[in-house]
C-alpha positions, 0 to 999 in steps of 0.5 A: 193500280186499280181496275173498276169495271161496271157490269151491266147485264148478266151476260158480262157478269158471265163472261167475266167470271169465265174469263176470271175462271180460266185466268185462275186456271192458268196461274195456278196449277191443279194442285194449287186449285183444291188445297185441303186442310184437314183439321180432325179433333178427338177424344181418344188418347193416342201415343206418337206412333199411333199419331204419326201412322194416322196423319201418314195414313190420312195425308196419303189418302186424301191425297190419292182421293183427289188425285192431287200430290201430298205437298197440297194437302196438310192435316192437323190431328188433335187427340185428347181433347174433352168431347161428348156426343150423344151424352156419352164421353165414347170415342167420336171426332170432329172434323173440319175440311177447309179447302179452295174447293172442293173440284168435281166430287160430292160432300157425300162422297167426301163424307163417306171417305173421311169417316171410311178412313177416321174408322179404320185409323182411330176406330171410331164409328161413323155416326159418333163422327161430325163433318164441317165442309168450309169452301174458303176463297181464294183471297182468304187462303194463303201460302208460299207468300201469296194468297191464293 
C-alpha cells in the first residue's frame, strides 16, 4: 500500500515534517536516531594491541560524547594504508563520520573531539589530520534487518 499526498502550501509542508519528526521519534529509540560510523584510515603501522587499545578507546568516547550506548556506534581503523599530506609520508589520518545525525552538537565541537582522541591514540597532530562529516538518511542506512 502506498500513500500520495499533495502539499499545497508550506504550512502543511511543516506540519507534515513535524508530524514525520515526532513519528520518527517515537519508533526509534534515542540510540537509535544518531548511529555513528567512525571509518579512521592512517599511515601508521599498528600491532594488535595497539589496534585493539584504540578502537576500545575511541568506541567508548564517542559514545560517552553523545551520551549514547556503545552498541550504537561502530568503528573501523585501518592502519598501514600509503598516504601523504602536505607532500610528506608523516603520520596523518583521515577520517570519515557517517551517522543518522549529528543530535544538538556542532561539527566543530566533533572535530575538536575527534582530533583530541586521534592525538592522544595514534599521536598524530591535529593539522596532519582530515574530517569528512557525511549525514545519511534514514532510508540509506541499515541494521538489524531494517533500514532506518
Amino acid at each position: 500500500m502506498r500513500w500520495h499526498y499533495v502539499l499545497h502550501d508550506d504550512d502543511q509542508a511543516g506540519i507534515l515534517s513535524t508530524a514525520l519528526t515526532r513519528l520518527a521519534t517515537t519508533l526509534f529509540p534515542a540510540q537509535v536516531r544518531t548511529m555513528p560510523l567512525l571509518h579512521i584510515q592512517t599511515n601508521l603501522s599498528l600491532n594488535a594491541k595497539q589496534t585493539s587499545d584504540t578502537l576500545k578507546t575511541l568506541s567508548s568516547q564517542v559514545a560517552n560524547w553523545l551520551e549514547k550506548s556503545e552498541n550504537f556506534v561502530q568503528i573501523i581503523l585501518q592502519p598501514q594504508q600509503p598516504m601523504t599530506f602536505a607532500g610528506t609520508e608523516q603520520p596523518t589520518a583521515y577520517i570519515r563520520w557517517e551517522s543518522l545525525g549529528f543530535g544538538q552538537r556542532s561539527f566543530e565541537e566533533l572535530s575538536q573531539l575527534l582530533c583530541r582522541l586521534i592525538q592522544q591514540c595514534l599521536d598524530i597532530p591535529s593539522e596532519r589530520i582530515f574530517i569528512r562529516f557525511c549525514e545519511v538518511a534514514r532510508s540509506q542506512w541499515g541494521w538489524d534487518n531494517h533500514t532506518l
